[in-house]
N, C-alpha and C positions, 0 to 999 in steps of 0.2 A: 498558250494552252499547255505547252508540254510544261513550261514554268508552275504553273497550278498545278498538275497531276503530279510533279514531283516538288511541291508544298505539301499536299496532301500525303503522299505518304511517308515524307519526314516529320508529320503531326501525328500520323499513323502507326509508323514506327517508335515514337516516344509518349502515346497513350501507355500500352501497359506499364512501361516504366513508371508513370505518374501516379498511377492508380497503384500498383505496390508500393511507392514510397507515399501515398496518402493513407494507404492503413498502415502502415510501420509506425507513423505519424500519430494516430489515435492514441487518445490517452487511453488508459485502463482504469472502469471504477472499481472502487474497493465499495462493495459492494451491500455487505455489512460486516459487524465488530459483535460477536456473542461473548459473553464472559460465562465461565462454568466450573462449579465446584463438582470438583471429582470426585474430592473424598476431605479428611481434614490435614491432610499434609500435601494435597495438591488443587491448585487452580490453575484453568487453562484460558485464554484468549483464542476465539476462531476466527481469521480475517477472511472472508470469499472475497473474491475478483474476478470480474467479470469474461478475464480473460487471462492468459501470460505474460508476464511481468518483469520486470529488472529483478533483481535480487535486492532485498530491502536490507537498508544500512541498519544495524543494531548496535546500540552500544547504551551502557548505564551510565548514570550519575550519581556519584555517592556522594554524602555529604548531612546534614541534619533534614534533610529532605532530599531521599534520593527515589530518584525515578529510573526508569527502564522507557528508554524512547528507539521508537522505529518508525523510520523515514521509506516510505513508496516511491519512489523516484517514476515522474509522468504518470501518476494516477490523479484522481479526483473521488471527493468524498459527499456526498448531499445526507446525509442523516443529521442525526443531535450530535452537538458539539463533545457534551459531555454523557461518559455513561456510567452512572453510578453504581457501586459494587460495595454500600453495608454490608456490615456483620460479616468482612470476610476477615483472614489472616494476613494475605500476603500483598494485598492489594486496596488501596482506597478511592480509587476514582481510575477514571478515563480520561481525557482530551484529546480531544482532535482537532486540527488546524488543517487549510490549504495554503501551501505557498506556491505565487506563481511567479516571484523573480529569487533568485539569478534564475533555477529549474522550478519547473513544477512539480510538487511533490504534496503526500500528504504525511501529516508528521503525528502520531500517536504517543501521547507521553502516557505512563500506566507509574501513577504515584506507588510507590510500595512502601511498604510495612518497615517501621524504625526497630518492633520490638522481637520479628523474624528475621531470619538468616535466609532470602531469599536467593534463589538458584532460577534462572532459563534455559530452556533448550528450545529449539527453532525445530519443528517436522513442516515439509513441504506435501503438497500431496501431487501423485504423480504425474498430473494434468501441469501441474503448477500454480493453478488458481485457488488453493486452498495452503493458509499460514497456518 
């Protein structure tokens, strides 16, 4: 008996533990992707999530087709793959992908414009769940 009662509260004792490291664990979705013409010399991408996040890796690729790609490290995505953005300037399209080896991540490529001199900057909103 006393063997049981001190089972129990060594399963007792490492309850909350489990349960804080099973939501640290939870992915985070990206929850949607809006594209928005501001004016004619700026367009913006709004990424929401569902919750707080890693900080997401950014970086371009130049080249005869260059893109601006950012990776969510532990998120997931269920919308359309792709989201189209005619008749803009700076931007031709969306993609979205989920990769779930080596990490899970969701990976956003934003085709840009060959015949603009494209510029990004990154605002976080102060929750953290708004790119």
């Amino acid at each position: 008996m006393k063997r049981l009662v001190q089972f129990l509260l060594l399963i007792l004792g490492f309850f909350p533990l489990s349960v804080y490291c099973a939501e640290q664990l939870q992915p985070v979705a990206l929850e949607s992707i809006s594209y928005n013409l501001e004016s004619s010399e700026r367009e913006s991408i709004i990424f929401k999530l569902s919750g707080p996040a890693e900080d997401p890796n950014v970086f371009r690729l130049n080249g005869g087709k260059p893109r601006l790609v950012i990776d969510f490290p532990g998120t997931f995505y269920k919308g359309k793959n792709v989201i189209p953005v005619d008749g803009r300037k700076l931007a031709h399209g969306i993609r979205i992908g989920v990769h779930l080896s080596p990490v899970m991540k969701t990976r956003v490529v934003i085709d840009l414009s060959t015949r603009n001199d494209v510029k990004y900057e990154r605002l976080v909103s102060v929750e953290g769940t708004v790119l």
